[in-house]
C-alpha positions in Angstrom: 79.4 94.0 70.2 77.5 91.1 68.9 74.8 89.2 68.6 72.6 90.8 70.7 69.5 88.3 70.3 71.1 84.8 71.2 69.4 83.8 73.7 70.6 83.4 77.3 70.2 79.9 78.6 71.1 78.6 82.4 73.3 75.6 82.5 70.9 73.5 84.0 68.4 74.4 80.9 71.3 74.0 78.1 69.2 72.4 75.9 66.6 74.8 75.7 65.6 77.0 72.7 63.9 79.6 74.4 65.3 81.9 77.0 62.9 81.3 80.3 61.3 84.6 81.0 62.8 85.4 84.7 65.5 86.0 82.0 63.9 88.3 79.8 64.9 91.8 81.4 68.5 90.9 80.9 67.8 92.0 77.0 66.4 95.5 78.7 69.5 96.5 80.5 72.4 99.1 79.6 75.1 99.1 80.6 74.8 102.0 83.5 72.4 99.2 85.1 75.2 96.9 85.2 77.8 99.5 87.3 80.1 100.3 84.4 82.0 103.7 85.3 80.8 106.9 83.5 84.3 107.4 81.2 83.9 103.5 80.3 79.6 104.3 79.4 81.3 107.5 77.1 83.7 105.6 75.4 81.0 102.4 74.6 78.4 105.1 73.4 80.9 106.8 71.3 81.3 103.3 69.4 77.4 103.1 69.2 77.5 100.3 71.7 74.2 100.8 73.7 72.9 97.5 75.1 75.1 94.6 76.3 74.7 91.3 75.5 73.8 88.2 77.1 77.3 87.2 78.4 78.2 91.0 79.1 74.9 91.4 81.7 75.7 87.6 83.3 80.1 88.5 83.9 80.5 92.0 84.6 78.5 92.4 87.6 80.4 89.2 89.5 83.4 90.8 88.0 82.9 94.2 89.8 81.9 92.4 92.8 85.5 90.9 92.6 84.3 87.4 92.0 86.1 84.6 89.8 84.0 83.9 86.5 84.2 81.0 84.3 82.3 81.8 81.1 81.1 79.4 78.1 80.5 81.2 75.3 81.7 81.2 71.5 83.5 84.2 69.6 81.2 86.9 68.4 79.2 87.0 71.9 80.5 89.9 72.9 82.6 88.3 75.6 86.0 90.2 75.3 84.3 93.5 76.4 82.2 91.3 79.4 85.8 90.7 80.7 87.8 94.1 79.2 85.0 96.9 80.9 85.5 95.4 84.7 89.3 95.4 84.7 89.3 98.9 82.9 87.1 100.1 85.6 88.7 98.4 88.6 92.1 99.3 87.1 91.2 102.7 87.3 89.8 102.9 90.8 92.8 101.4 92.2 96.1 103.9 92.2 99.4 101.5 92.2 101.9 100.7 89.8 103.4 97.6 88.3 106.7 99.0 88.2 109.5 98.2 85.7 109.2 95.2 83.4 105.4 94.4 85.4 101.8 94.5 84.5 98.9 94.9 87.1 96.6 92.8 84.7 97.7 89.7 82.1 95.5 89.1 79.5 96.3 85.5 77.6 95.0 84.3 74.1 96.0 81.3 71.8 96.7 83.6 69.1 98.2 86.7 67.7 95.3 87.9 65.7 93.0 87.4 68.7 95.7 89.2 71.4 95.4 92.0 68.9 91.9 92.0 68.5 91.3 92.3 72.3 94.5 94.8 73.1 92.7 96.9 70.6 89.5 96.6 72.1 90.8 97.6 75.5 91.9 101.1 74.1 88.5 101.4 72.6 87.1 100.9 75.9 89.6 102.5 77.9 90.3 105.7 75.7 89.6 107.8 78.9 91.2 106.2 81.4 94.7 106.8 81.9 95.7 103.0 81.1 98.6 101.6 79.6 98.1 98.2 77.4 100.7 96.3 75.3 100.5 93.1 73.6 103.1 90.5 72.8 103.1 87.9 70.7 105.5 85.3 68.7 106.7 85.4 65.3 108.1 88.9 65.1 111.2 90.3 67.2 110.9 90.9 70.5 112.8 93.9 71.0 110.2 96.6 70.5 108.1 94.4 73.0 110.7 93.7 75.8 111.5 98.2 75.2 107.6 98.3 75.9 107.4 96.7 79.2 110.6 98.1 80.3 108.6 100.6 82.4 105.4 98.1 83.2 102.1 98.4 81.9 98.5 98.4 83.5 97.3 95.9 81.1 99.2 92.8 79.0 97.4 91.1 76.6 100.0 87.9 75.2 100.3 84.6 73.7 101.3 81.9 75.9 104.3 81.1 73.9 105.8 84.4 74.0 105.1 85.4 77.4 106.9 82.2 79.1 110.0 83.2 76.9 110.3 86.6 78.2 109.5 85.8 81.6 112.4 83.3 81.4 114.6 85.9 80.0 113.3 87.9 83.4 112.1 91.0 80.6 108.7 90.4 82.0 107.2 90.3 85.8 104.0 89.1 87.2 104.4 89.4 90.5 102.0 92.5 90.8 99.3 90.8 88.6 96.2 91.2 90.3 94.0 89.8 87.2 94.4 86.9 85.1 92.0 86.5 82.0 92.3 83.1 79.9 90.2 83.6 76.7 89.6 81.0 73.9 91.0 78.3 76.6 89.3 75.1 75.0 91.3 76.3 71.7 94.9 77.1 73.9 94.1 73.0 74.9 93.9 72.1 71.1 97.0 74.5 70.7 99.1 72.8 73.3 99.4 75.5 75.1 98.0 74.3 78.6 101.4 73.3 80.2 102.7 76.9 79.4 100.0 78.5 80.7 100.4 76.6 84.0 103.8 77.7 84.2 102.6 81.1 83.8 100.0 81.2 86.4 102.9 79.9 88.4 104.5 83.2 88.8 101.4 84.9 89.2 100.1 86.1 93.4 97.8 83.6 94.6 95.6 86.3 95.6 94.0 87.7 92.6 91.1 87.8 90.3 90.4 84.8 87.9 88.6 84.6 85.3 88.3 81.8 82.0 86.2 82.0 78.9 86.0 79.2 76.7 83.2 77.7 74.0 83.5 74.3 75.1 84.5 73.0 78.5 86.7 69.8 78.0 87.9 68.0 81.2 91.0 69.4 81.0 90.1 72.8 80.8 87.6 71.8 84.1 90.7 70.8 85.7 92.8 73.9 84.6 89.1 76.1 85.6 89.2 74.3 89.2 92.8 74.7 89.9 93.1 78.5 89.0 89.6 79.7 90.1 88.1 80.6 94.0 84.6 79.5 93.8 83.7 81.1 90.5 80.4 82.2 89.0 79.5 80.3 85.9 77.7 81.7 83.4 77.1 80.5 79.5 75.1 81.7 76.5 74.3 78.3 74.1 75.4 78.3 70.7 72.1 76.4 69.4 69.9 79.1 69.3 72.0 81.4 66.6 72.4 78.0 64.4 68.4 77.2 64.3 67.3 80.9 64.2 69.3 82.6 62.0 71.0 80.2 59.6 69.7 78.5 56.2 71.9 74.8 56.6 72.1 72.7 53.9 73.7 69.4 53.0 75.1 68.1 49.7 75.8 64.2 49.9 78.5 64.1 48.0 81.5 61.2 47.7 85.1 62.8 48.8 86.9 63.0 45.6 83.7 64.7 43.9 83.5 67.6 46.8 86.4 70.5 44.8 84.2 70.2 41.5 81.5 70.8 43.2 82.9 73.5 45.5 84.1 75.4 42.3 80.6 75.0 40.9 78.9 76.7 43.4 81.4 79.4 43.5 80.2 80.2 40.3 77.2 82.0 41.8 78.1 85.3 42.5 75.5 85.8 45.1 78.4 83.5 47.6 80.2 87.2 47.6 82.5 86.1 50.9 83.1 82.9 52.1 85.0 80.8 54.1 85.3 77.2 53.1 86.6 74.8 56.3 88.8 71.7 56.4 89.3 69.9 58.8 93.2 69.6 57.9 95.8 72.0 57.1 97.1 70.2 54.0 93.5 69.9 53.4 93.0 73.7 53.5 96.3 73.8 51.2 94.9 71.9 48.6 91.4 73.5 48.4 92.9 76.6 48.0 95.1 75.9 45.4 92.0 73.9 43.7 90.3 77.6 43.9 93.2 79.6 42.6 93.6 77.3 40.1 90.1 77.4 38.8 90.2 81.2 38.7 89.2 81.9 42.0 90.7 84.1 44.3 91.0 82.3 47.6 93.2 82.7 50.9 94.4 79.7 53.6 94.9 80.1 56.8 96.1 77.7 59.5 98.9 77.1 62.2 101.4 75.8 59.4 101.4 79.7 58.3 103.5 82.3 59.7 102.2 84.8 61.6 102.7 87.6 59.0 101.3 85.1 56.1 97.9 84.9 58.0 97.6 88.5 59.0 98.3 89.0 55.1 95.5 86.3 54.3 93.0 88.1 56.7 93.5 91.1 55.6 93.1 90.1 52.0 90.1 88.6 52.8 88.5 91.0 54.5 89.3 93.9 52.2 87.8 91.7 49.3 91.0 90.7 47.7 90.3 87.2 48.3 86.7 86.2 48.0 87.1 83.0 49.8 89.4 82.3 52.6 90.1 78.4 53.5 90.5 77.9 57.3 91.0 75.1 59.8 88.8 75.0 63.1 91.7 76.6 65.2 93.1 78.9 62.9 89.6 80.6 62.4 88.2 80.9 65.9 90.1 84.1 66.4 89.0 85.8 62.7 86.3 88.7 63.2 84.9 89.7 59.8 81.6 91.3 59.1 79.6 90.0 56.1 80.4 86.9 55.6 77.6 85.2 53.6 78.3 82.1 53.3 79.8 79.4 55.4 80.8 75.9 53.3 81.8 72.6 55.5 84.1 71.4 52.4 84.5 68.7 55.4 82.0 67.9 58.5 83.7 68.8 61.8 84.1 65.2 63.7 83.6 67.2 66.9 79.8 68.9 66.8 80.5 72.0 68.7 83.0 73.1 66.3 80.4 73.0 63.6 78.3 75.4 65.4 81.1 77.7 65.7 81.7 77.6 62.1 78.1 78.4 60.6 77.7 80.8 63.4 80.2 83.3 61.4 77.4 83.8 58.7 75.0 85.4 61.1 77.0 88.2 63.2 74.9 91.2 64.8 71.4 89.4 64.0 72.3 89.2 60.3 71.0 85.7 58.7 73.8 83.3 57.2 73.6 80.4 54.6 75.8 77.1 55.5 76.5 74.6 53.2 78.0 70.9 54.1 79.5 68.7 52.0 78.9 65.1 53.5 80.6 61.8 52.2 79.6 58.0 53.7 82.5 58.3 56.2 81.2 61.5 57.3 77.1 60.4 58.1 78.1 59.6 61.9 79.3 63.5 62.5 76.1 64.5 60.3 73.8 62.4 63.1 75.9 64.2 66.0 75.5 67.6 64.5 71.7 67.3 64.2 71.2 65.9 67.8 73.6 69.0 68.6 71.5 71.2 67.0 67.9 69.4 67.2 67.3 70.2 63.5 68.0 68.6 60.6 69.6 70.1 57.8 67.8 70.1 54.9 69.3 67.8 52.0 70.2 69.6 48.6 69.9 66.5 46.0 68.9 68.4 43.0 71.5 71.5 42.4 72.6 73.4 39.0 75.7 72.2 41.1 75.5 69.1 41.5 74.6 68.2 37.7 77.9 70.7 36.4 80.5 68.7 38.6 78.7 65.6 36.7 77.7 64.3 40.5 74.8 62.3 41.1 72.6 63.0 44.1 73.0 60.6 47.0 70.8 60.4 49.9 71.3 57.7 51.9 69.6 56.8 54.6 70.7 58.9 57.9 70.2 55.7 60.0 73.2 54.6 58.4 76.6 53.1 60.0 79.7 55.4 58.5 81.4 53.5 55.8 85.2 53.9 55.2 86.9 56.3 52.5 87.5 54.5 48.9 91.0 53.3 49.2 93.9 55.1 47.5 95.5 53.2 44.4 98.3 52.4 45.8 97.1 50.6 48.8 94.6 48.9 46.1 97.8 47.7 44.4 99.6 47.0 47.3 96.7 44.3 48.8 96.6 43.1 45.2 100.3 42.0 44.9 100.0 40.7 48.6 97.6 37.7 49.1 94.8 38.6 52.0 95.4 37.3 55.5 92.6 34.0 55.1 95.0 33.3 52.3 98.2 33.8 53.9 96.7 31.3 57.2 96.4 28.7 54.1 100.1 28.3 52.9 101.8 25.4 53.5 103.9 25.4 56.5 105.5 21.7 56.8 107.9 20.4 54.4 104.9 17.6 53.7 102.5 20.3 52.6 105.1 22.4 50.7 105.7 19.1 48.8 102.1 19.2 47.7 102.9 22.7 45.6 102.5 22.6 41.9 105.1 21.6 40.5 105.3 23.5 36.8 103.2 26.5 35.6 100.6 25.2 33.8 99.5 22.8 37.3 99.7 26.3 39.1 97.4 28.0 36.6 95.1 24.8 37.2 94.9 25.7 40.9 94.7 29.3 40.7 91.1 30.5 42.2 88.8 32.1 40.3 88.8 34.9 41.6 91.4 37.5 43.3 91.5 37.9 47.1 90.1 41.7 46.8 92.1 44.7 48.7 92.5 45.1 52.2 90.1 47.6 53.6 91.4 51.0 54.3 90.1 51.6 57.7 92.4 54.5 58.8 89.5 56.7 59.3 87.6 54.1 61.1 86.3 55.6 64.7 88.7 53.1 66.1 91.7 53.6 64.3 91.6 57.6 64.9 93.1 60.4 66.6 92.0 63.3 67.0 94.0 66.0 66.3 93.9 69.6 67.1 92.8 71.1 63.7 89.3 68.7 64.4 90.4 66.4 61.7 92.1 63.0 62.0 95.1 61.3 61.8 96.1 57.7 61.2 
């Protein structure tokens, strides 16, 4: 279900680390307190799932009171059942049908591992209830999904993508949709996947029940929260608490081109048994992994460049032990649910500080404690200052590793008062600037036919004037904060 020990926090006290005590009971409930239905209480205590968490006690009773929610929460809260047990009960209470090619409730995530996860979830939940649920999703055939909602469903739980295409193709109605769940909708913005989900609420009644769930609440997804929601309840669970409590974090400053020797080197230690490594790049994630792979290592990538069967076979890997290490972006690992992971490695710092905590946070699922590693070069100190205002801890710096002397690094630990200093610049930049003069040069040629008559005249007077020494190469400043975009795998691009 989760971790059930983060610790609630209202969104006026975001920043605290301690859950104030008018809040402490919500720890005590069950889920009977809460209203869930009898055959809903039956099929949770089957799975062993006793006490809710946080997010589940805050959304399902505002839920079964038929109010909008908007929730803020990360993966592994819990939060798929605080939407999934409300509609499953409500759902049942209500007799009606959809009717042929309709659904009475849509269900919309960024991904196909994630729409699985939660349609799967729903029959867990549901197992007594007379339901039907079907997902859809892109980058399969649709046939076997257009022959599933010939007849309409109760539930749909579909990617954005997908869903607009059928509805286009009129193999998909939801005109009788009376509740609309967004999950993950900070990652659908990173996705591009806003302006299809606008099209799809679009077809939906304007009376219904809303509800959106996201970890991070751009301005965007504010706008998308106050266009599609009736004056919602808002309820959150802060991410801070699981990174201080329950993780070792530890940072290696390291320059860029020394970080795969000494990622192999660490992997050495058996005692990193499964582990995810994060980029902040796709090509990024390609190249680490075929590092690893290379170096004897079994290790997985995932990302949006892969197909959909290609990452279902990398997850699978990983989590059957296959692969011992699976290389993901941000976006492409939001959606993964694996138990055991036990260590976490920031092969590259997030630039965005949320998404760090999101990352580490997969080492400590269901109260278990988690090691994090980060790897931090000088153009990376800025997002290492964010991250420890984020988090109000500092990490603790690792400059003396078995490590750290077999990749033949030596320790740096500069200041952390530091201003970010640009990446070395690739060779052929260097020898680019160095067969083009620099600009202060360039403004010193002679531009009149007077001064162009002043030019040496034979070799040996232009070796006379030559300086001394070489105007030195232009500074690489694509990854200066000015010069960056931000991209929707949390890395940059020039």
């Amino acid at each position: 279900m989760g971790d059930r020990d983060i610790v609630l926090v209202p969104a006026t006290l975001l920043v605290a680390t301690t859950a104030p005590k008018d809040f402490d009971t919500l720890t005590h409930l069950s889920f009977s307190n809460l209203g869930v239905a009898e055959p809903l209480l039956r099929a949770l205590a089957s799975e062993d799932y006793h006490t809710p968490t946080p997010i589940q006690a805050q959304a399902i009773p505002p839920q079964l009171a038929n109010r909008d929610v908007v929730g803020i929460a990360q993966t592994g809260t819990g939060k798929t059942a605080a939407f999934a047990l409300p509609i499953l009960q409500r759902l049942s209470e209500q007799a009606g049908s959809a009717g042929p090619r309709g659904t009475r409730a849509l269900i919309l995530a960024p991904t196909r591992e994630l729409a699985i996860q939660i349609a799967e979830a729903i029959k867990v939940y549901g197992k007594y209830l007379n339901l039907r649920t079907t997902v859809i999703f892109g980058g399969v055939g649709q046939d076997p999904q257009v022959k599933a909602m010939a007849n309409g469903v109760d539930i749909l739980v579909a990617t954005p993508g997908r869903l607009l295409d059928l509805i286009n193709q009129r193999h998909v109605r939801l005109d009788k949709a009376s509740y609309l769940v967004l999950d993950e909708a900070d990652r659908m913005l990173d996705m591009g996947f806003v302006r299809d989900v606008r099209k799809i609420i679009s077809h939906l009644p304007r009376e219904r029940q809303s509800l959106l769930f996201s970890a991070t609440m751009p301005q965007d997804i504010a706008r998308l929260a106050t266009d599609m929601l009736r004056d919602p309840v808002r309820v959150e669970v802060t991410p801070q608490v699981i990174t201080v409590d329950k993780i070792d974090q530890q940072v290696f400053f390291v320059d860029a081109g020394a970080k795969r020797a000494l990622l192999s080197s660490l992997l050495d230690d058996q005692a990193l048994e499964r582990v995810i490594v994060f980029t902040r790049t796709k090509h990024g994630a390609n190249r680490v992994t075929e590092h690893l792979e290379n170096a004897g290592i079994a290790a997985e990538a995932i990302h949006g460049n892969k197909s959909q069967s290609a990452r279902q076979r990398a997850l699978e890997n990983f989590r059957s032990g296959i692969a011992r290490v699976l290389v993901a972006t941000d976006i492409a690992a939001r959606g993964i649910d694996v138990d055991d992971i036990t260590h976490v490695i920031n092969f590259e710092l997030p630039n965005i500080p949320e998404s760090y905590v999101h990352r580490v946070g997969r080492t400590a699922r269901a109260g278990a404690r988690g090691i994090a590693l980060s790897f931090c070069d000088p153009s990376e100190r800025a997002f290492l200052r964010d991250i420890e205002k984020l988090t109000r801890r500092p990490l603790a710096v690792i400059d003396s590793h078995p490590a750290m002397t077999a990749a033949k690094l030596a320790p740096q630990t500069p200041p952390r008062a530091a201003p970010p200093s640009h990446h070395q610049q690739p060779r052929r930049d260097q020898a680019h600037a160095q067969r083009r003069p620099s600009p202060q040069a360039q403004s010193q040629r002679p531009s009149t036919p007077q001064a162009q008559s002043q030019r040496p005249s034979t070799p040996q007077a232009a070796q006379s004037q030559r300086p001394t020494s070489r105007p030195g190469p232009r500074p690489d400043t694509r990854n200066s904060p000015r010069s960056v975009e931000l991209v929707s795998t949390g890395g940059y691009r020039p």
